[in-house]
Structures are given as C-alpha cells and as structure tokens.
C-alpha positions in Angstrom: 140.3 -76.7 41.1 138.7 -74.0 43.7 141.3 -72.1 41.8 139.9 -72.0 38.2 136.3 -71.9 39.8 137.0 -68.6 41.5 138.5 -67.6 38.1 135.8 -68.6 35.6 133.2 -66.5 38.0 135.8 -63.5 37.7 135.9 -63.6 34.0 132.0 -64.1 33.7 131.8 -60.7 35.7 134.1 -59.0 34.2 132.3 -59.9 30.7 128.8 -59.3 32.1 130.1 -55.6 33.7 131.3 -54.6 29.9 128.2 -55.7 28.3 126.2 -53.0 30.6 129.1 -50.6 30.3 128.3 -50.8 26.1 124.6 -50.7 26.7 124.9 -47.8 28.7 127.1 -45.9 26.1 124.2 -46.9 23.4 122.1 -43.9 21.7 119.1 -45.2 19.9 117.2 -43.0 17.3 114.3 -40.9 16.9 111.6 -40.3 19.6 111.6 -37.9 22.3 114.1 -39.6 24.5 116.9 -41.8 24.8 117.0 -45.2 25.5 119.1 -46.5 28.3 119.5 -50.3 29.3 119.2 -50.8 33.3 119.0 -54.7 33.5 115.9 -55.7 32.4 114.4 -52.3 31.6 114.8 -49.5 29.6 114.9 -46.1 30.8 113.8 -43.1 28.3 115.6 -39.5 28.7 113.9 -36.6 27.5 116.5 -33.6 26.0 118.7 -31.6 28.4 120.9 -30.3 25.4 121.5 -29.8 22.3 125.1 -31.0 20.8 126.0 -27.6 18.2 128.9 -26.4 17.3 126.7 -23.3 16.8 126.9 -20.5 19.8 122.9 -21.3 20.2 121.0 -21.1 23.5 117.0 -21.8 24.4 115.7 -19.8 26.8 112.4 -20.7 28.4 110.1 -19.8 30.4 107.2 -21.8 32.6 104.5 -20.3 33.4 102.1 -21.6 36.1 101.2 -18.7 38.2 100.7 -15.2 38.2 101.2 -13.6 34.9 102.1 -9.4 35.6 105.6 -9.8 34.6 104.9 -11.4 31.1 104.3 -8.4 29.4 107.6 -6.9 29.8 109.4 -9.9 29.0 107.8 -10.0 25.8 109.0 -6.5 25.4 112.4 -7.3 26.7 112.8 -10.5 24.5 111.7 -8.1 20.9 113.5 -5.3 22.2 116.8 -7.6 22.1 115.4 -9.6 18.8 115.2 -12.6 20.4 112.8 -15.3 20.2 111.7 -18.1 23.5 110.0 -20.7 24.6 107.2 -20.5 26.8 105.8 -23.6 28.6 102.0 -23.1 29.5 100.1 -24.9 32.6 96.3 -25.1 31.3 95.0 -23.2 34.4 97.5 -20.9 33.6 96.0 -20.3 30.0 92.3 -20.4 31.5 92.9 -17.7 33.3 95.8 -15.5 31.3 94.2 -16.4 27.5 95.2 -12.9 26.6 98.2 -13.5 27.6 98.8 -16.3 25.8 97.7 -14.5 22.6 100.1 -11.4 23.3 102.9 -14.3 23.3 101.8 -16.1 19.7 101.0 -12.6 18.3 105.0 -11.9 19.8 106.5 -14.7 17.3 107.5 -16.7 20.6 107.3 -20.6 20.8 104.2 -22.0 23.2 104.8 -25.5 24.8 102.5 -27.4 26.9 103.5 -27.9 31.2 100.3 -29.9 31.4 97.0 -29.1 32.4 97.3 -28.9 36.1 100.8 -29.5 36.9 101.0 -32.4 39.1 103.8 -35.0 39.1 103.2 -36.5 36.0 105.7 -39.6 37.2 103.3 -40.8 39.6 100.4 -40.6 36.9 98.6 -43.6 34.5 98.6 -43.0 31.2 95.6 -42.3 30.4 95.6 -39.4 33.0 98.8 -38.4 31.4 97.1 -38.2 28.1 94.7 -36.5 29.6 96.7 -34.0 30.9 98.5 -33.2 27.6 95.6 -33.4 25.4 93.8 -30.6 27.2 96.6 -28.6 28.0 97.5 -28.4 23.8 93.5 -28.2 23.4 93.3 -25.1 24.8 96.7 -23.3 23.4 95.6 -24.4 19.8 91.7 -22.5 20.6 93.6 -20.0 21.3 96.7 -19.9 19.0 95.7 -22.5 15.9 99.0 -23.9 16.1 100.1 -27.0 17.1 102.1 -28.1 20.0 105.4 -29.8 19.8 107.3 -29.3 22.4 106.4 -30.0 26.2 108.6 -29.6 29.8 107.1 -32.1 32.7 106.3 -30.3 35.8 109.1 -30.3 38.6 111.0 -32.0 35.9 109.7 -35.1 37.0 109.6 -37.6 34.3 109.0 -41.9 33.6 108.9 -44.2 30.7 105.2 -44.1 30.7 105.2 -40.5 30.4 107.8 -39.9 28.0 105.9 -42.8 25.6 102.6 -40.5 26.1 104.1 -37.4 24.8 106.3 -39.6 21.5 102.8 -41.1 20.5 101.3 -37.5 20.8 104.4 -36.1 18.7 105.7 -33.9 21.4 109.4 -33.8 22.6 110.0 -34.0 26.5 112.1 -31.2 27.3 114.2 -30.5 30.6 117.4 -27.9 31.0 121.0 -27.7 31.7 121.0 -24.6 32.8 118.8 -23.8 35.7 118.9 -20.2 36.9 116.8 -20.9 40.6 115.4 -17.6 39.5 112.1 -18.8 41.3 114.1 -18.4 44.7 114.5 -15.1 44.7 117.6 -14.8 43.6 119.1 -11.4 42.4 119.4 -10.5 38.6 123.0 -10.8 39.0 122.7 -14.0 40.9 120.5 -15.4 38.2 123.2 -14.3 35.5 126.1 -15.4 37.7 124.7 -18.6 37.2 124.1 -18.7 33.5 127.6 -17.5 32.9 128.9 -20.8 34.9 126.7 -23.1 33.6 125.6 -22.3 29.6 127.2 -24.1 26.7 126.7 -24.3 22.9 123.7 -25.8 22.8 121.9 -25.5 26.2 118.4 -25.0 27.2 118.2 -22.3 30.1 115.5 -22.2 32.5 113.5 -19.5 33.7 109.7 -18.4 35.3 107.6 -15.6 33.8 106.9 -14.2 37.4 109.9 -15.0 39.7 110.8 -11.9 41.7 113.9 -10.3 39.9 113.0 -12.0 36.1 113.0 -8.9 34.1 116.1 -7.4 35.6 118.1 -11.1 35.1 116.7 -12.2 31.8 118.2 -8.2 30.7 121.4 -8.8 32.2 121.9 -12.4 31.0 120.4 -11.1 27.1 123.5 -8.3 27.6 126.0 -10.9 28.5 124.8 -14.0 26.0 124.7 -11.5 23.2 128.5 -10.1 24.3 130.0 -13.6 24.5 128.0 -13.9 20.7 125.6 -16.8 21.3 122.1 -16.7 19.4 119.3 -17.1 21.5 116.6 -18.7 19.9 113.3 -21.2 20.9 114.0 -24.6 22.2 111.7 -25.6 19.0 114.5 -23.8 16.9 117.5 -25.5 18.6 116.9 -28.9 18.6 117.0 -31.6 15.9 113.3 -32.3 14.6 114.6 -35.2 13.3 117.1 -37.8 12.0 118.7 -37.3 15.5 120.1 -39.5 19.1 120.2 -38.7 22.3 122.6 -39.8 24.8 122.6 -40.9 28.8 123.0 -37.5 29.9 119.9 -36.4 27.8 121.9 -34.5 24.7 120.8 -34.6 21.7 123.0 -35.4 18.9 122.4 -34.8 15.0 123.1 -37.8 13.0 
C-alpha cells in the first residue's frame, strides 16, 4: 500500500510538471508582450526580437544625456541610407528640442524612454502613466506625430508597466544585441560584439553620446551592410499586428 501511495504522488508530479512545461511553451496574441504562466500569475515580456527570415536589423539609440554626438549620427545614419530608432527621455527633449526636430526632420523613428528615467518597475501606475504621457506629450509638440514605440529605462520592466504602455498603444521594446557602447568600449569592441551577437531580426542597442559611438555605429554600418542585412527602425521591423511573442521575448508573425 505505502507502495502505490508513493506512486500516485509521483504520477500527480509528473502530470502537474508537464502542465507548466505547456504553459510555459504558450504564446498568446496581440499586445505588447507575451504572456507567460508562473503559478498563479502571469508574467508579460516586452519584444527582444523579431522572428524574419529577412536579413533585417533595428538599431537604436537612447538618449538621456548629453546630446553633441547626435548630429553626426544623423549624418552617419543618411550618409549610409539608413533609417533608426531613437528613444527620448523628456528631460532630454526639454533641453535638446532642436535636436529632436533635426532627428524627425532626418526621417528617423522617435520613441518615448519616459519622462525622467527612473525604474519604472518600482513605479504605480498612475505614475507610470504619468511618465509616458508626458514624455509622448512633449515629442508630439514638437514632432506632430505619434508615439508607438517605447524602451523602459535600465530595461527594467513589470506587468503593471507593460499593461500601461498596451492601454496607451505603445510596444515595450528591449534588445538582443547590446553593444556596452556606454562603457567605453572601443569602436571595434562595440562591432566585435555585434558581429557575435546579431541575427535576422534583432534589435541592437546603442547611446547617442557614449565615447566611441560615431566611430562604432561606422564600423558596424560597414560590416551589417557587407554581411547584406537591412537596417531599418525598430517601428519598421516589427509586426504591428496579427502577431505572438514568445518566453524569450520574440516576436513571431502569425
């Protein structure tokens, strides 16, 4: 009898271990995020990637301080005929606005990285909201556009924030292929690690005013456009609609 008791609990593991296993393999539709089942919650995943069989890479660019270097990466990016994405803090664009305007008037992509860049994980909502709403206030006085597409501070991210930006219509975006260029690192460094890292479909991250980003966002343009990728805005890689996104965060077309 201890026998089949010891057996029965085995068997209602085993059973309970495959129904997480499926939950976690499940992709749900729409919204800016995934939906992954941990127990009793649910845990929403902005977009890391985009799944292409296209050779098409994002490459963006946060902005949060200092603004001498933008300029020239504007050059850079027409003199290649490239487009970007540029993710704007709101003191940023407060004290940069014709900055911002050389961007839009450049054809580039403008996203929102809040209004004052805290960690928007340890936030309410309504101070989240807050945050957002401002931040795309001021880029649309500015631009007349709309704002679609926005990239959390630190990359630090929770449900409640990634529920603020789907009822504001904006898409949480975070990278797969971070360059550290922010560190310091040389323009070859910075390239060395693009070349390891970048895939059909991934979104590289960069800052408008880290030491060497001129010199490495040339470099990596010369070897992206040698190995025939297309390097376009994040707003122009992913799926706008009709789309999933898995665990790891990439999107998939329907």
């Amino acid at each position: 009898m201890p026998f089949c008791v010891i057996k029965s609990r085995t068997i209602k593991i085993f059973f309970a271990m495959l129904a997480v296993v499926v939950l976690l393999c499940i992709s749900f539709e729409g919204g800016a995020c995934a939906q992954v089942w941990f127990g009793s919650s649910t845990r929403l995943v902005p977009i890391y990637r985009v799944d292409t069989e296209e050779k098409q890479v994002a490459i963006s660019f946060d902005a949060a301080w200092g603004a001498d270097k933008t300029q020239e990466i504007i050059d850079i990016l027409k003199e290649y005929n490239v487009t970007a994405t540029f993710f704007l803090v709101g003191f940023w664009i407060d004290e940069y606005p014709e900055m911002v305007k050389a961007i839009d008037d450049a054809g580039l992509e403008i996203g929102t990285h809040s209004n004052t860049h805290p960690d928007m994980a340890k936030l309410d909502k309504s101070t989240i909201v807050s945050e957002l709403e401002t931040s795309i206030s001021k880029i649309k006085d500015i631009t007349g556009k709309d704002v679609t597409v926005f990239r959390p501070p630190y990359g630090s991210y929770n449900n409640t924030l990634i529920n603020a930006c789907t009822e504001l219509g904006l898409k949480a975006i975070q990278w797969d292929v971070d360059t550290l260029d922010w560190k310091g690192l040389s323009a070859s460094e910075v390239t060395d690690r693009v070349m390891k890292k970048v895939q059909n479909g991934s979104i590289i991250l960069m800052h408008n005013n880290a030491d060497n980003v001129c010199d490495s966002l040339r470099l990596t343009l010369d070897w992206l456009t040698m190995k025939g990728y297309k390097v376009t805005s994040v707003g122009q890689l992913i799926y706008s609609d009709d789309y999933t996104i898995d665990v790891n965060g990439v999107q998939h077309k329907n």
